[in-house]
RODO-2510 file (C-alpha; in nm, 4 decimals, decimal comma):
residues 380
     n   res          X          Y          Z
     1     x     2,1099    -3,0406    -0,8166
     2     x     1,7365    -2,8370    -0,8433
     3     x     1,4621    -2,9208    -0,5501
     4     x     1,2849    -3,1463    -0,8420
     5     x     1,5500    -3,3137    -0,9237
     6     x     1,6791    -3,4254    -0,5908
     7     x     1,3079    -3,5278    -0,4824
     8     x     1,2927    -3,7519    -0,8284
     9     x     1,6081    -3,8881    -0,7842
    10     x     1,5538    -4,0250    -0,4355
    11     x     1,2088    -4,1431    -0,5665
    12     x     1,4522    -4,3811    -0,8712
    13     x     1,6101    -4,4892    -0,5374
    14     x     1,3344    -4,6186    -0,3626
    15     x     1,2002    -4,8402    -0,6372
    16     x     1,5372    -4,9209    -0,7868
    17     x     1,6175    -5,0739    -0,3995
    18     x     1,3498    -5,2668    -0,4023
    19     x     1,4056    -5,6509    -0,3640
    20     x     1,8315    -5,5495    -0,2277
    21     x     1,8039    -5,7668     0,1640
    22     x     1,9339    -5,5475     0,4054
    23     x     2,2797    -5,5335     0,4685
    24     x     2,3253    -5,5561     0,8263
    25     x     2,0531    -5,7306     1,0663
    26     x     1,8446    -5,4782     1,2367
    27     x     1,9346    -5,1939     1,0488
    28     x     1,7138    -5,0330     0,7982
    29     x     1,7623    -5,1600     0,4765
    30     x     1,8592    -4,9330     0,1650
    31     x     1,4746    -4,8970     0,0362
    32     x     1,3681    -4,8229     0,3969
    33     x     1,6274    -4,6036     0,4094
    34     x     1,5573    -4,4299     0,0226
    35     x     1,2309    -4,4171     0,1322
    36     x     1,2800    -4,1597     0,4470
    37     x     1,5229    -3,9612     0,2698
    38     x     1,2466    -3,8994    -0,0422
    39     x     0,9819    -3,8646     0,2709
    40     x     1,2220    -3,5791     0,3925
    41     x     1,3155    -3,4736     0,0600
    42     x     0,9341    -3,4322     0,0024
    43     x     0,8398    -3,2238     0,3053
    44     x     1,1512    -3,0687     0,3510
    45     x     1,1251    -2,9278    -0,0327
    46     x     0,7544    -2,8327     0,0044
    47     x     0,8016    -2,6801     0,3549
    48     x     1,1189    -2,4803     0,1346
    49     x     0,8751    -2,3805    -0,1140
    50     x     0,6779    -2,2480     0,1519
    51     x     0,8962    -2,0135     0,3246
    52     x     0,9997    -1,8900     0,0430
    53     x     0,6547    -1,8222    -0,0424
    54     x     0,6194    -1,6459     0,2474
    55     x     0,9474    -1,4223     0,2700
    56     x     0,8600    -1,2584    -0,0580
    57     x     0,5178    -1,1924     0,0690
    58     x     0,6579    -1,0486     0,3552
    59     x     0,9093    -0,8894     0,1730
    60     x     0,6480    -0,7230    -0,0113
    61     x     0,4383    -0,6297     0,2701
    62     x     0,7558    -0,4575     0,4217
    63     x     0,8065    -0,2578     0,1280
    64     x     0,4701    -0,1551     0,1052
    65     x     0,5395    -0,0426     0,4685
    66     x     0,8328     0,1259     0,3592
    67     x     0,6628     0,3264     0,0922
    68     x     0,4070     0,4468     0,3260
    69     x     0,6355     0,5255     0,5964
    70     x     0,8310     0,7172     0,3845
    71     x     0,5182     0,8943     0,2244
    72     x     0,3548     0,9601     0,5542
    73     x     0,7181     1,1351     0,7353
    74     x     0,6913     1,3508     0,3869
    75     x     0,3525     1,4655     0,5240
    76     x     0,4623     1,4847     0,8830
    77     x     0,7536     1,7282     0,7611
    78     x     0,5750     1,9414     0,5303
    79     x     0,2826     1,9865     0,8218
    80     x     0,5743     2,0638     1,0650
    81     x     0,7592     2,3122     0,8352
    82     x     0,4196     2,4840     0,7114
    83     x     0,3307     2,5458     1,1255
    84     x     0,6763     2,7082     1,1787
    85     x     0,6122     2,9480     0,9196
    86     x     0,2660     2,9886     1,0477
    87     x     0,4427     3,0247     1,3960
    88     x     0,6514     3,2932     1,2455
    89     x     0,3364     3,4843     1,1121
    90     x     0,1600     3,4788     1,4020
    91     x     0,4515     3,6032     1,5943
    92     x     0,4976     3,8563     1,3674
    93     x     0,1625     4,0228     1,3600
    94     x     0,1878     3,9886     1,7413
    95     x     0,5228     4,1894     1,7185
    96     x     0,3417     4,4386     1,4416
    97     x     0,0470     4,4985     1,6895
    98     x     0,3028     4,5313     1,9976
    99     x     0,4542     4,8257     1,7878
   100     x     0,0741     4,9420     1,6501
   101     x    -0,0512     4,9679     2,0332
   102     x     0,2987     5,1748     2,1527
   103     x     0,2135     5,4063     1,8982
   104     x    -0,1381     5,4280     1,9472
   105     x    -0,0452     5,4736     2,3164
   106     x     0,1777     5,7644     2,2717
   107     x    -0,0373     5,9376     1,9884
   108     x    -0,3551     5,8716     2,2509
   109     x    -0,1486     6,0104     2,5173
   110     x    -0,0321     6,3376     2,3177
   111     x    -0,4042     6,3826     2,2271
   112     x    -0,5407     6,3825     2,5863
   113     x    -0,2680     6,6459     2,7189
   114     x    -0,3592     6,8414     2,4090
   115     x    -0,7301     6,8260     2,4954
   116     x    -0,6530     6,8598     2,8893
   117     x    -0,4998     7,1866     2,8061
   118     x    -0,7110     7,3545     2,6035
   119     x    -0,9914     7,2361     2,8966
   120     x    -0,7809     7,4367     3,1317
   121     x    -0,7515     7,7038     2,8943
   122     x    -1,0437     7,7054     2,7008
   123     x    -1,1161     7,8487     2,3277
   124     x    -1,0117     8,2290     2,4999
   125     x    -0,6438     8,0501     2,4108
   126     x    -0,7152     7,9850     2,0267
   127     x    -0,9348     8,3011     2,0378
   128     x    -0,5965     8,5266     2,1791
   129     x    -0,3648     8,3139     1,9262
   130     x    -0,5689     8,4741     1,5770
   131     x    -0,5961     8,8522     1,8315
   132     x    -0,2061     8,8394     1,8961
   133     x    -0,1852     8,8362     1,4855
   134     x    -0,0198     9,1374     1,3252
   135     x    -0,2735     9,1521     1,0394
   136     x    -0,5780     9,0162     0,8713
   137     x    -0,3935     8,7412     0,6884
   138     x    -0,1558     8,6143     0,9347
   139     x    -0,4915     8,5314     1,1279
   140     x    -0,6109     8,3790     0,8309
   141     x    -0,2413     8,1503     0,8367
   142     x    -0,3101     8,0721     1,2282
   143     x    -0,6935     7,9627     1,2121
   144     x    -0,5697     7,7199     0,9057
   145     x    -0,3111     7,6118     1,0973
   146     x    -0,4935     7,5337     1,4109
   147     x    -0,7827     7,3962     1,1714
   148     x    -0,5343     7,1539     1,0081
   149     x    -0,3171     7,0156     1,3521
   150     x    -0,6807     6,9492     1,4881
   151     x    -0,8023     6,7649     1,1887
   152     x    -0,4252     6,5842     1,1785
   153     x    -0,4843     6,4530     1,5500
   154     x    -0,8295     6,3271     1,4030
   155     x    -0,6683     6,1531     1,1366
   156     x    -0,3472     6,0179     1,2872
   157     x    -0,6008     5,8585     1,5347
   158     x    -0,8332     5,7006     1,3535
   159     x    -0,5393     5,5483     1,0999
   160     x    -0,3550     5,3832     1,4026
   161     x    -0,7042     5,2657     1,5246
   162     x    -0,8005     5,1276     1,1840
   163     x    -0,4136     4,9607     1,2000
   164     x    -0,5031     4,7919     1,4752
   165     x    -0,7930     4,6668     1,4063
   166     x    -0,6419     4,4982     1,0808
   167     x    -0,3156     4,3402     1,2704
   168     x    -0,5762     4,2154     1,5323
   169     x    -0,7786     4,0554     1,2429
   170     x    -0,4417     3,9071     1,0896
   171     x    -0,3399     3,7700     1,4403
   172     x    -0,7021     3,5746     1,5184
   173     x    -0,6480     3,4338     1,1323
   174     x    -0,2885     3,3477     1,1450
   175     x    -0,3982     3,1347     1,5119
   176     x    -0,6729     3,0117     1,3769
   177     x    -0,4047     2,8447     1,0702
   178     x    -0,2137     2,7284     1,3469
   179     x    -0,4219     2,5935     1,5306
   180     x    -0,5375     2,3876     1,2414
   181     x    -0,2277     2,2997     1,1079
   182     x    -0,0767     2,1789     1,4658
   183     x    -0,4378     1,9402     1,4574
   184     x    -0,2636     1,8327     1,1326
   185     x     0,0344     1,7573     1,2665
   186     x    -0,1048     1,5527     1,5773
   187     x    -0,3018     1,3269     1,3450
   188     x    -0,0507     1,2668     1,0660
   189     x     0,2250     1,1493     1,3721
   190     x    -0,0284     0,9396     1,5226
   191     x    -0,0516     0,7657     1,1727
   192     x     0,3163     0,7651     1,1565
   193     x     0,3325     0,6078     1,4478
   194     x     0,0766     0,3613     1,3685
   195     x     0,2974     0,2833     1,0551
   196     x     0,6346     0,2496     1,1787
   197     x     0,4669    -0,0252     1,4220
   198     x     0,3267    -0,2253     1,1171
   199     x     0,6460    -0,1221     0,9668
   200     x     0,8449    -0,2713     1,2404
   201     x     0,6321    -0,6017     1,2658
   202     x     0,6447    -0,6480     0,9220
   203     x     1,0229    -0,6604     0,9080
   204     x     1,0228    -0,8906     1,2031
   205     x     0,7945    -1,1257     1,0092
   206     x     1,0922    -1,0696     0,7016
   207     x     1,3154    -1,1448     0,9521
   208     x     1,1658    -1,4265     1,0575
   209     x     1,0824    -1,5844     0,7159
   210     x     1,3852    -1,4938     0,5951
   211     x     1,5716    -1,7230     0,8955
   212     x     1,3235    -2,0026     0,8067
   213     x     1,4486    -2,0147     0,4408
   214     x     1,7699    -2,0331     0,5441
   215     x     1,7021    -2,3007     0,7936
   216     x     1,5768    -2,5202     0,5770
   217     x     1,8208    -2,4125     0,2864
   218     x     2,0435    -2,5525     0,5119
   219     x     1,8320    -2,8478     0,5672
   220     x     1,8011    -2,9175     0,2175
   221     x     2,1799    -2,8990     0,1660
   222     x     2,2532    -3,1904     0,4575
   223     x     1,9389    -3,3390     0,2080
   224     x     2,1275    -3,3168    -0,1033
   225     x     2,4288    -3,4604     0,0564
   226     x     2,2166    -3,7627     0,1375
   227     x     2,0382    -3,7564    -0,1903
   228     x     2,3999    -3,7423    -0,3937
   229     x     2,5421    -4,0806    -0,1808
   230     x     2,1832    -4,2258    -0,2831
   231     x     2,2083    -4,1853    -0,6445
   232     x     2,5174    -4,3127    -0,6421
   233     x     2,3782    -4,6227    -0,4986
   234     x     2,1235    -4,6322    -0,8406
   235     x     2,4125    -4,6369    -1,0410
   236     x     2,5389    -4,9314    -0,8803
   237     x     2,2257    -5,0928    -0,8774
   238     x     2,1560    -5,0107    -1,2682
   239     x     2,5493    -5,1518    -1,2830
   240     x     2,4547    -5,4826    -1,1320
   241     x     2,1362    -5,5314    -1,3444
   242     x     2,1026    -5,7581    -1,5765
   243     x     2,1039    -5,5693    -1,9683
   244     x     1,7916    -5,4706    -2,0774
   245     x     1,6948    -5,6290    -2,3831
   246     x     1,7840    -5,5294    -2,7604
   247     x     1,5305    -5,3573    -2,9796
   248     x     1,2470    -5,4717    -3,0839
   249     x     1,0099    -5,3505    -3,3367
   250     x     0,7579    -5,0951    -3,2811
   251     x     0,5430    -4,7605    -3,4082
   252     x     0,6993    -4,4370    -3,4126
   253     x     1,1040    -4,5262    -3,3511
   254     x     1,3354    -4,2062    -3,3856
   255     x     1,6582    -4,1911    -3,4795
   256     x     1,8136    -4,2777    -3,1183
   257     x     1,5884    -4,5841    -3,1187
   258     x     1,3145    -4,4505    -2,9040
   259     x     0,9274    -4,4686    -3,0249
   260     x     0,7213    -4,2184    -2,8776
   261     x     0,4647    -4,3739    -2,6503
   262     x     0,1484    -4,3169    -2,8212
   263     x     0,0211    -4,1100    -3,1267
   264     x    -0,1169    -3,7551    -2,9718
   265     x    -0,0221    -3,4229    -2,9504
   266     x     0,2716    -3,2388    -2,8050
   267     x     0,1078    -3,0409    -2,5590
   268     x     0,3758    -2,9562    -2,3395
   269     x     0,8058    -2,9090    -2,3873
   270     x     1,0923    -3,0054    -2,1832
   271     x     1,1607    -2,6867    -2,0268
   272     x     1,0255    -2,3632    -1,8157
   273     x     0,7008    -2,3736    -1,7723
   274     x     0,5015    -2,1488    -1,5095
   275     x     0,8253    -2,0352    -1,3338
   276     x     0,9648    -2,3771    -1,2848
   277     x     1,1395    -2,6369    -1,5058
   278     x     0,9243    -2,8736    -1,6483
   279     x     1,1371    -3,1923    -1,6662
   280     x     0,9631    -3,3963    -1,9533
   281     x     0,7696    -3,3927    -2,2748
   282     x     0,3557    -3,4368    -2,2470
   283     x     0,1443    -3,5662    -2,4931
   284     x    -0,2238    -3,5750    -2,5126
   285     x    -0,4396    -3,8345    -2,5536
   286     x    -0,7733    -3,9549    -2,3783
   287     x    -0,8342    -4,1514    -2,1181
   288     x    -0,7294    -4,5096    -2,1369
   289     x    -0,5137    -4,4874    -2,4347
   290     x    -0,2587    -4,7454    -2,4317
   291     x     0,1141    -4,6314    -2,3704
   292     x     0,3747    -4,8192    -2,5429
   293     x     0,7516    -4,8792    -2,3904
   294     x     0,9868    -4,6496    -2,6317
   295     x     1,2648    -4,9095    -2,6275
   296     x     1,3098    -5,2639    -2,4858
   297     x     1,4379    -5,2343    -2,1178
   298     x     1,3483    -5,3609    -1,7435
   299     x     1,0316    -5,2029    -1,5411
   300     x     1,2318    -5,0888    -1,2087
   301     x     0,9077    -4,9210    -1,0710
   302     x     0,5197    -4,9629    -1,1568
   303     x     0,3280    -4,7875    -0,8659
   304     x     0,1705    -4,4426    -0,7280
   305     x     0,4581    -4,1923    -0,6681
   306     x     0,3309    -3,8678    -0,5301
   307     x     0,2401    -3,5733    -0,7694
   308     x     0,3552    -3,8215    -1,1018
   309     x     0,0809    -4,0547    -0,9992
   310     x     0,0572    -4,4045    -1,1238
   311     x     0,4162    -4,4141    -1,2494
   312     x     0,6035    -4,6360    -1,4717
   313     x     1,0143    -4,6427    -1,4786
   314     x     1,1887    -4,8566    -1,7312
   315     x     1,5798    -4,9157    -1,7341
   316     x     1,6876    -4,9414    -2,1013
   317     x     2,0389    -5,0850    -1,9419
   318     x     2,2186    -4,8114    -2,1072
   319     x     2,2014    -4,5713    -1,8077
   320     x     1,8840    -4,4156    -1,9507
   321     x     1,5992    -4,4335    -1,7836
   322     x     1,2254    -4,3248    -1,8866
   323     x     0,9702    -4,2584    -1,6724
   324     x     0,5771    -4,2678    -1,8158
   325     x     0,3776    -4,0316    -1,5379
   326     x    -0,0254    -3,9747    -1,4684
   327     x    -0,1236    -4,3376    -1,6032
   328     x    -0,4967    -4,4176    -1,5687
   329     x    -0,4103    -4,7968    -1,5217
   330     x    -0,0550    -5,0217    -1,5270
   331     x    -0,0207    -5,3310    -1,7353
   332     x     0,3067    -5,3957    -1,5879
   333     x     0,5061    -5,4653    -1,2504
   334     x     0,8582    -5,4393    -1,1413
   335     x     1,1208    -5,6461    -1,2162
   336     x     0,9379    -5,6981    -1,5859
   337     x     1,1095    -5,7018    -1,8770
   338     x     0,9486    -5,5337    -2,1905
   339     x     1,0025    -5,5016    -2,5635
   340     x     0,9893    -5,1274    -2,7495
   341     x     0,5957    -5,0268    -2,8061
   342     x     0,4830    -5,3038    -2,5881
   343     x     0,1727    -5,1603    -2,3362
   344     x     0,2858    -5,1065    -2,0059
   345     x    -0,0347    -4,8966    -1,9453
   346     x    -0,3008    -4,6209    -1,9857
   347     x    -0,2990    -4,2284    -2,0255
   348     x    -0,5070    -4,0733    -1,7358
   349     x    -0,4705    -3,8103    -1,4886
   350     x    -0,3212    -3,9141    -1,1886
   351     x    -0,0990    -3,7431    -0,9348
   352     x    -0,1255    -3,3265    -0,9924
   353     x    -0,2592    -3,2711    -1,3536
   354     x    -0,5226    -3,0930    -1,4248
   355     x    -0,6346    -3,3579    -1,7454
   356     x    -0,5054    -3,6968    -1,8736
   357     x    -0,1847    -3,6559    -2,0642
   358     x     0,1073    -3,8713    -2,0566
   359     x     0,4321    -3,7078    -1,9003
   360     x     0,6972    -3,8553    -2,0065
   361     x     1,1078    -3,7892    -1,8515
   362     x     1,4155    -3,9317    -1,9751
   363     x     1,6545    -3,9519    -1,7200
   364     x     2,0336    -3,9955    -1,7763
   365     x     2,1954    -4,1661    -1,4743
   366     x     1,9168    -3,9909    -1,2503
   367     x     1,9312    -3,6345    -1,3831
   368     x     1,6634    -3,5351    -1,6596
   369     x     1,7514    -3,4501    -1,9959
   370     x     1,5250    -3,2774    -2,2842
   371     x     1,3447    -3,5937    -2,4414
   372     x     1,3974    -3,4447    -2,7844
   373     x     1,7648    -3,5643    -2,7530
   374     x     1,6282    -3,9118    -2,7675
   375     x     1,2367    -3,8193    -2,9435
   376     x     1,2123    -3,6204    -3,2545
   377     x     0,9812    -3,5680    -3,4846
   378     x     0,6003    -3,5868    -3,4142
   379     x     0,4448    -3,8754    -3,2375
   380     x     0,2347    -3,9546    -3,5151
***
């Protein structure tokens, strides 16, 4: 049995208890006692609807935590992977300039023993090197030669000093990448960490909900139990009524008997509506239009009834009830019995509506039905 249905059949209950004495002194008679379980029915129900509202919201907000968790850690490991290859390159210029400097160092070296000795020795060695040649062009050979290992020095020199230079350069701008990037990497953790702690409250607050539904799933079962041995009870009640009485004529009777109420639009089917079941037929009309029984039977109930407002319940007798919701005004009281299309009261817009309509249920032996089992046709 639905959440609606359980809260309207324990509503039948009350009324249809009313006027039973109580069966033992000092215990709470059956209406008392159909009239806590629809009070716990009622906030039981909207304390259900509730929780529920709140688990998916924090269901949501949890995967919305998710999402960014999971976006933020594919920052956080890019960052990380992008400064270990940064890492690398710095370490490898580093390496590069090691092996740039060792050269440097020996070619700077070779240089200065080179130019130490010809100090010592002076330009009387070159001068004795082209003297000591055999002829004219073999002196020729030797100045080229010693022309072209001085301007080699020169050369090798100023190449190993320009390398240097340019792994220096790389270094400073591969540690200035790293140094950025390892910023990066502080500040996208910190956020990480900032989101797995919303992350983590968020799923406690699931958690949390999510146990509260339950709770009070389970409350509503113990509910439902109670609710079931109650609407028993109507059908023994409706059992020991007296029979409602035949037809009688009226505007508007259908096949099955049943007039509609009133002539007015169809504004509204038996059915879902809004994400929930809408458990009767509406019709519009304005306010104060009279609403006519649709078949002979005995008023059980005339009186406010939460969210259905002034409410109207006859028993036809023939384990049908109808139920006339949102009246302006009631023409009848309980225990009455009326004849089909005879005014029991007036459209308005009690109870939660949002304008006056009638809302009219059918009700076989407490569960609704689709009024167009019993209404067909147009009202007018």
């Amino acid at each position: 049995m639905g959440r609606s249905t359980r809260r309207w059949v324990a509503a039948l209950a009350v009324v249809i208890a009313a006027g039973v004495p109580a069966a033992v002194a000092g215990a709470q008679t059956p209406d008392q006692q159909l009239a806590d379980a629809q009070a716990r029915i009622d906030a039981v129900a909207g304390e259900l609807d509730r929780a529920e509202d709140a688990a998916e919201g924090a269901e949501v907000d949890l995967a919305d935590a998710d999402r960014r968790l999971t976006a933020i850690e594919a920052v956080v490991n890019d960052v990380a992977a992008a400064l270990r290859r940064q890492r690398a390159a710095v370490s490898d210029a580093g390496q590069r300039l090691a092996e740039v400097e060792e050269e440097a160092e020996v070619v700077r070296a070779s240089l200065e023993a080179r130019a130490a000795a010809m100090f010592k020795q002076g330009a009387v060695r070159d001068f004795d090197v082209l003297l000591s040649a055999g002829d004219a062009e073999e002196a020729l050979a030797r100045s080229t030669y010693l022309r072209a290992l001085t301007l080699d020095d020169a050369a090798t020199s100023e190449s190993l000093a320009a390398a240097q230079v340019a792994v220096e350069v790389e270094r400073e701008r591969f540690s200035i990448e790293e140094e950025r990037l390892d910023e990066m990497l502080t500040e996208q953790r910190e956020l990480l960490a900032d989101v797995e702690r919303l992350r983590d409250s968020r799923a406690l607050a699931a958690a949390d909900a999510r146990a509260r539904v339950k709770q009070l799933e389970g409350e509503q079962d113990d509910l439902e139990a109670e609710s079931e041995r109650l609407e028993q009870l109507i059908r023994d009640r409706q059992a020991e009524a007296p029979s409602a009485d035949g037809p009688a004529p009226g505007a508007n009777v259908t096949s099955g008997g049943y007039a509609w109420a009133f002539c007015g639009p169809v504004t509204s089917e038996y059915g879902p509506r809004w994400g929930r079941m809408h458990q009767g037929i509406d019709v519009g009309g304005g306010t104060g239009t009279p609403i006519g029984a649709s078949k002979a039977g005995r008023v059980i109930f005339a009186g406010w009834q939460g969210g259905y407002g002034n409410l109207v319940l006859i028993d036809h007798g023939d384990g049908v009830v109808t139920a006339y919701a949102h009246q302006n005004a009631l023409a009848v009281s309980s225990g009455r019995s009326v004849s089909r299309g005879e005014t029991i009261g007036y459209v308005g817009s009690t109870g939660n509506v949002t304008g006056p309509h009638l809302h009219q249920e059918f009700r076989v032996n407490g569960s609704p039905v689709d009024p167009r089992q019993y209404l067909s046709g147009s009202p007018c």
